[in-house]
N, C-alpha and C positions, 0 to 999 in steps of 0.2 A: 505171439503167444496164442496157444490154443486152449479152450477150456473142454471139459469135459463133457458137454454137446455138441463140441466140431466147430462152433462160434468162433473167429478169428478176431485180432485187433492189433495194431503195431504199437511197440512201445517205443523205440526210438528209429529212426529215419537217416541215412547215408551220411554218418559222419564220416567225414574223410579221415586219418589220421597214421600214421606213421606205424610200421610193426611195432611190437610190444604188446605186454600187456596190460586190461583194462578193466574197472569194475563197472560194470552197472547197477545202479540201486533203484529198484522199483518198489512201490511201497505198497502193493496189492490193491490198485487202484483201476479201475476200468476206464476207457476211451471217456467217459460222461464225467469221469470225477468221483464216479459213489463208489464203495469200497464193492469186491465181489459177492455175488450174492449165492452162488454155486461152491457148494463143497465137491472135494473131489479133487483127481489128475489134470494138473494143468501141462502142455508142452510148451518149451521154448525151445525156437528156432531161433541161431544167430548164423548168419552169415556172412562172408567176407570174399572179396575182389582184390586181387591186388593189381592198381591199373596199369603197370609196367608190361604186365605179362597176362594179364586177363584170367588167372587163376582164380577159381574159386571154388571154398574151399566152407562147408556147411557142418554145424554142429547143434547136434538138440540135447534138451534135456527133460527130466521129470521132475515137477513137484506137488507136493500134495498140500491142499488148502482145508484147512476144519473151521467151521463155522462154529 
């Protein structure tokens, strides 16, 4: 995730897991634990590998956060 200063932080780390589809729930919560302090355009980046064939295959999106 990116915030709206360019500040980086990772929400979740190389789950391995089978195609399909999957949710992640994040709860607007920063690396530290304290809720965001920046309003504004946040990016997510997700990406994925598939290790049979070394494909990878990246998707981002926008959301916006209101204090």
């Amino acid at each position: 995730m990116i915030d709206p200063n360019g500040s980086s932080w990772i929400l979740a780390e190389a789950l391995s897991q089978g195609a399909g589809n999957y949710d992640l729930e994040w709860k607007g919560l920063a690396d530290d634990g304290s809720y965001l302090r920046i309003s504004g355009n946040y990016r997510i980046e997700i990406t994925a590998t598939d290790p049979a064939t070394g494909l990878t295959v990246k998707r981002s999106a926008n959301i916006s956060i209101y204090r």
